[in-house]
VEXMARNU-192565 format. One line per 4 residues: number of its first residue (from 1); their letters; for each residue y negated, z negated, x negated of C-alpha. Coordinates in steps of 0.001 Angstrom, whole numbers. Layout:
BEGIN
NUM) A) Y/Z/X | ...
END
This chain:
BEGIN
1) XXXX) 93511/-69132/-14747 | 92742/-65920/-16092 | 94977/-62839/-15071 | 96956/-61193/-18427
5) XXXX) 95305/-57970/-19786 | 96290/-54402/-18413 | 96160/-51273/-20024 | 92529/-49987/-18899
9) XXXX) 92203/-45862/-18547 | 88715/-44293/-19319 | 88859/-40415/-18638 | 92846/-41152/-18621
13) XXXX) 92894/-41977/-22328 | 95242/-45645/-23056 | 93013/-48387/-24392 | 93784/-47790/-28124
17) XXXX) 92287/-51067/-29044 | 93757/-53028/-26413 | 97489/-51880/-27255 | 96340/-52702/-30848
21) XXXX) 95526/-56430/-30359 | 98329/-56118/-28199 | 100493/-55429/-30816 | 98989/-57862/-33363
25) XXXX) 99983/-60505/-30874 | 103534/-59302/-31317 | 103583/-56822/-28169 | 106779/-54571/-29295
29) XXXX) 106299/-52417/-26482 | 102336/-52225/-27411 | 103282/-50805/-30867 | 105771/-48406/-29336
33) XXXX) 103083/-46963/-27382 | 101023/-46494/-30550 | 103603/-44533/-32317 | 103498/-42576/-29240
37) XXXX) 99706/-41594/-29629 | 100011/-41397/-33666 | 103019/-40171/-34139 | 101976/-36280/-34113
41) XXXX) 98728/-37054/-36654 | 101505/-38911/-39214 | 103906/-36329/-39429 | 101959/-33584/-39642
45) XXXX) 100036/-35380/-42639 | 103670/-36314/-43858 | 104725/-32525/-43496 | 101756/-31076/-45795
49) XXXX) 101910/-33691/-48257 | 105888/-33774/-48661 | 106583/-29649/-47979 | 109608/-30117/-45678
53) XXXX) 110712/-31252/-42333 | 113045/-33568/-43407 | 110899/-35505/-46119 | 108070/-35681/-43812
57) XXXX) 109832/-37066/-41035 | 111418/-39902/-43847 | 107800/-40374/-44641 | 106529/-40795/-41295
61) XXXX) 109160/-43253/-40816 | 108586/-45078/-43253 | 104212/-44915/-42656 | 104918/-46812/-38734
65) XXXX) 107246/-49494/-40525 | 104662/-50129/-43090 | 101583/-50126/-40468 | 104051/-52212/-38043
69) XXXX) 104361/-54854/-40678 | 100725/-55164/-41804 | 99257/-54844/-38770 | 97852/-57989/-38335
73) XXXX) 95569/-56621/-40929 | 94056/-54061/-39295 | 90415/-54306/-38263 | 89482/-53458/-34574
77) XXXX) 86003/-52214/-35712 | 88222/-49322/-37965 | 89499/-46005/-37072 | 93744/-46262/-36690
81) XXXX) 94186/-42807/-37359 | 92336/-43391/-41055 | 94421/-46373/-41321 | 97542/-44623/-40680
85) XXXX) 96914/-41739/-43151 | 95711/-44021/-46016 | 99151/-45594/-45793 | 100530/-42185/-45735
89) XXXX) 98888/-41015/-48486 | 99515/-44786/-50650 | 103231/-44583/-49568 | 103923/-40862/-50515
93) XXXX) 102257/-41519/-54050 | 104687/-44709/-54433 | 107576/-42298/-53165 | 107517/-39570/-55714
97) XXXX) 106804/-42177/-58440 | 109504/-44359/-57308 | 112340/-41868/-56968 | 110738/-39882/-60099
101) XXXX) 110094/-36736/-57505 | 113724/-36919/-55965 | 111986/-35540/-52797 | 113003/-32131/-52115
105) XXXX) 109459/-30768/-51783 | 110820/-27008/-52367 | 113910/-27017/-50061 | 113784/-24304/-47973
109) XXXX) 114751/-23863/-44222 | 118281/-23649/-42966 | 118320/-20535/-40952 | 121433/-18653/-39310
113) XXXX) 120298/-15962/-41567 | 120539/-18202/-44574 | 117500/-19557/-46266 | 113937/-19416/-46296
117) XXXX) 110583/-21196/-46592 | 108702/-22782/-43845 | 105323/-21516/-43515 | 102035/-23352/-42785
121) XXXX) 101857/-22065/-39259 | 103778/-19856/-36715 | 102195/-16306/-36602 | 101040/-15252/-33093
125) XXXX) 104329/-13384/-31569 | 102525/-10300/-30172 | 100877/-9468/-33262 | 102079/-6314/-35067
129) XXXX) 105569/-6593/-36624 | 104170/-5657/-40389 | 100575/-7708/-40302 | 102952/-11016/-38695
133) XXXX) 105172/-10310/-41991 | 102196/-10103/-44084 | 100984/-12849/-42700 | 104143/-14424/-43473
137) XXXX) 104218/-13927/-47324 | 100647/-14943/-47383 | 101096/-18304/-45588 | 104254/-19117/-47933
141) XXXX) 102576/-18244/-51094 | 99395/-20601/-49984 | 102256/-23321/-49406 | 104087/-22862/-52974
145) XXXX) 100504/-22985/-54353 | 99225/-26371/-52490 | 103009/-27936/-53589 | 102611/-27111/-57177
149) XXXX) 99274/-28560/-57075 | 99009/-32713/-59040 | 99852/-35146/-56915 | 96120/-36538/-56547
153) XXXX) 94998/-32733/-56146 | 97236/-31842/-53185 | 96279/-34981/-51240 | 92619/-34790/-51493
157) XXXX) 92551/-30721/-50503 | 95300/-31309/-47573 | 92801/-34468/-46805 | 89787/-32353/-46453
161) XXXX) 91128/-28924/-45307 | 93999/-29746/-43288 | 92439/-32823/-41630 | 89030/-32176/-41898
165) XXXX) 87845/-35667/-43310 | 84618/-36297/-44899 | 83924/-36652/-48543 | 83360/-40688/-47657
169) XXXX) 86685/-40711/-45576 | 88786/-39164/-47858 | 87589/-42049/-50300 | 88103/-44584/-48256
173) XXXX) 91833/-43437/-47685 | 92452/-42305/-51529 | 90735/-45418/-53132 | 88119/-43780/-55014
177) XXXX) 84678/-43137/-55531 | 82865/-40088/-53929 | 82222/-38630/-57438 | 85891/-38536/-57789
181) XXXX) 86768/-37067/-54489 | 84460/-34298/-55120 | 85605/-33435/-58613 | 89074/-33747/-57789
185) XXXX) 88724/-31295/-54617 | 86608/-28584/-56955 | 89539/-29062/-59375 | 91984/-28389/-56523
189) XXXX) 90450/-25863/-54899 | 89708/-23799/-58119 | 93537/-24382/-59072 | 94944/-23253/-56058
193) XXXX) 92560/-20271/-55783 | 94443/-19718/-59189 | 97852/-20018/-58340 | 97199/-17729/-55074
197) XXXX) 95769/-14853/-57250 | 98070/-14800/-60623 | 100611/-12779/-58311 | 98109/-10587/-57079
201) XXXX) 96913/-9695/-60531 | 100382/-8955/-61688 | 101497/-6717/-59347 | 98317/-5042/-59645
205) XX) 98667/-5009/-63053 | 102717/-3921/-62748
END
């Protein structure tokens, strides 16, 4: 009789695919762990695509209960990670076109010192006061930019800069063929170079 399947460790990483067909088989606890190890790569998808904390984290949510319930699905010989963030991408699509863009992609951040909008990144702490601020302004107008961007736009350019996929991945997630990835992230890229530099131009201009 054989003995039941433990979680092996090689270079103390968990045996992804092990907790996977672990979890096909109905494992609970398996698919916990897998949220676990994913949960980080989902939301931080969920964050650039949606704008907010509190959108993304819906989003997320909503990602692990549709992976939980397809599972079964999933092929061992594939990449999780890709799976997860092609139903990330699929589910935020059906998301704004099923609530008609009810998601409050522009709400800003609830501060004790009232509002304001959450940049990309946190700015390194010991930098100088004025270049952290400047900083700042930059990293908030690059987010207003990528959130005004079309919906197919934004998802292809957080895709490839935020995530660093490849042309082939990021068709494999989106759907579509590699001619359309590139021409969409050209499109995107020239757009939101736009968007950045309008400002500049007018208060040069001003």
């Amino acid at each position: 009789m054989s003995k039941p399947e433990k979680l092996r460790l090689d270079s103390d990483r968990i045996d992804v695919r092990l907790l996977i067909r672990q979890a096909q088989a109905g494992d609970k606890k398996a698919f916990e762990e897998l949220v676990i190890i994913y949960q980080d790569k989902v939301y931080t998808l969920s964050y650039y695509l949606a704008g907010n904390h509190n959108d993304a984290q819906d989003l997320a949510q909503e990602v692990f209960l549709k992976a939980y319930s397809s599972l079964r699905s999933f092929r061992l010989e594939s990449d999780l990670g890709t799976w997860l963030h092609r139903i990330t991408v699929n589910t935020w699509s059906n998301m704004r076109r099923s609530r008609n863009q009810v998601l409050s992609l522009d709400d800003p951040l609830q501060t004790e010192d009232g509002e304001m909008d959450r940049p990309l990144a946190d700015g390194d702490p010991t930098s100088d006061p004025a270049v952290a601020l400047e900083e700042k302004e930059v990293q908030v107008m690059v987010q207003h930019a990528i959130r005004s961007l079309p919906e197919e736009y934004r998802a292809v350019l957080v895709l490839r800069e935020m995530e660093g996929y490849t042309y082939e991945e990021i068709a494999g997630i989106m759907g579509c063929s590699l001619g359309t990835v590139k021409s969409r992230l050209n499109r995107a890229r020239r757009a939101l170079k736009e968007k950045i530099l309008r400002p500049v131009d007018h208060c040069q201009r001003g």
